[in-house]
C-alpha positions as CSV (number, residue, x, y, z in Angstrom):
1,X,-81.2,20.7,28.3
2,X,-83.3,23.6,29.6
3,X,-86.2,22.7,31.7
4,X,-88.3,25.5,33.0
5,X,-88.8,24.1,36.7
6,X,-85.0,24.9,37.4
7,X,-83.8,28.3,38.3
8,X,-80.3,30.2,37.2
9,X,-77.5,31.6,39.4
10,X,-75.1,34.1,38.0
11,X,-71.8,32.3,38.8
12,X,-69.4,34.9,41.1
13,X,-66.7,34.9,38.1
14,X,-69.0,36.9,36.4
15,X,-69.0,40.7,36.5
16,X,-72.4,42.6,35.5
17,X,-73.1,46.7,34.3
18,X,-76.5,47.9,33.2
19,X,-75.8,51.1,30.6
20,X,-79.3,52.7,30.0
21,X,-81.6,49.5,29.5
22,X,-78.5,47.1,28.3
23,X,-76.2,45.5,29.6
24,X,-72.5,44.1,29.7
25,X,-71.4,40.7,31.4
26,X,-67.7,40.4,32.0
27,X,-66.1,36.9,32.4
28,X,-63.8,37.5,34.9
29,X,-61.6,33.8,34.3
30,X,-61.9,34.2,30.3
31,X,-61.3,37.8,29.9
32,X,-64.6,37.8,27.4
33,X,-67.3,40.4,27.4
34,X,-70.8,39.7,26.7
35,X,-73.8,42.3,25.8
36,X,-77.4,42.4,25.9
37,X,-80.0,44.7,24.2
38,X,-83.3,45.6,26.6
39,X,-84.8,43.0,26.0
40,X,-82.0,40.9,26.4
41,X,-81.3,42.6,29.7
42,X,-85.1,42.2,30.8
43,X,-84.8,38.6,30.4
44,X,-81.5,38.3,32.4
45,X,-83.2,40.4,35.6
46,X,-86.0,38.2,35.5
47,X,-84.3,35.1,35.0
48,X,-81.6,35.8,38.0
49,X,-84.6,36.9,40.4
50,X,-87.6,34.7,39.9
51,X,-87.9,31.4,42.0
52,X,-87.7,29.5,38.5
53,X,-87.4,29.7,34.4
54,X,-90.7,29.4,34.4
55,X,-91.6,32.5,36.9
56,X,-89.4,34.4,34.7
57,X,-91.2,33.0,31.2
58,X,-94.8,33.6,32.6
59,X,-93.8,37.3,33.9
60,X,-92.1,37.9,30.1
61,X,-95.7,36.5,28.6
62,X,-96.9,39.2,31.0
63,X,-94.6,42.4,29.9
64,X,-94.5,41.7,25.9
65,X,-97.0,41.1,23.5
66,X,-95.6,38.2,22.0
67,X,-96.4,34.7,21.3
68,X,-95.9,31.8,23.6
69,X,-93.9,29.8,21.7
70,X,-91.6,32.8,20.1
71,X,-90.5,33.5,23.8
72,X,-90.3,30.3,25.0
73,X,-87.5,29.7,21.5
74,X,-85.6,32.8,22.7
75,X,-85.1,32.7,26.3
76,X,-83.7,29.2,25.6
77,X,-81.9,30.4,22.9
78,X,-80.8,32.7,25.1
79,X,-79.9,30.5,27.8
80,X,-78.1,28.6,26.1
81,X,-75.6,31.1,25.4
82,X,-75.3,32.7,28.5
83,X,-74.5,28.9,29.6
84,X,-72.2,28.0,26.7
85,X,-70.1,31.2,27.7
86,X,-70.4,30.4,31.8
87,X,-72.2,33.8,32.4
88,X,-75.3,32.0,33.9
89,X,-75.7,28.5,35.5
90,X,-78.6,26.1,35.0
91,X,-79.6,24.9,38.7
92,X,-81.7,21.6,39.1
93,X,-85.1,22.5,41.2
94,X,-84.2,19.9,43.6
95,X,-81.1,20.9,44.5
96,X,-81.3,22.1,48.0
97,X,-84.0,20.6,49.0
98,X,-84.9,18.6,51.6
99,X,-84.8,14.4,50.8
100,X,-88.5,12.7,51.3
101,X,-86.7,9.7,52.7
């Protein structure tokens, strides 16, 4: 399950070229090749550099004219398959941070 307070690492078996505006992930261990369209892309860049899903959601709502809920369907939809084909990994906000004990 995707929750938008957890952020995404791109794992280092994973091989990335930007062609123009799109993209091409390589999966180095399974030999399979993955592509994005711009927008596609756009996601992935924000999604591997903001603090969180949601930092990367709110800055989308920022770029595109679309509606809230349209975006918030496709970037899960497409996080899910960057997950389901180990090109991204979903990383719990809390990992790495201090204990409050």
């Amino acid at each position: 399950m995707i929750v938008f307070t957890d952020r995404v690492v791109v794992p280092a078996h994973v091989m990335v070229r930007f062609l123009d505006n799109e993209s091409v992930f390589l999966n180095l261990e399974t030999e399979r090749y993955f592509g994005l369209d711009p927008t596609g892309t756009r996601m992935w860049q924000l999604l591997t550099s903001a603090a969180n899903i949601e930092g990367a959601y709110q800055a989308l709502l920022d770029e595109f004219e679309v509606e809230p809920e349209a975006l918030r369907f496709d970037l899960v939809e497409l996080l899910n398959k960057l997950v389901d084909n180990d090109l991204l990994q979903v990383v719990r906000s809390d990992v790495g941070t201090p204990s409050a004990i």
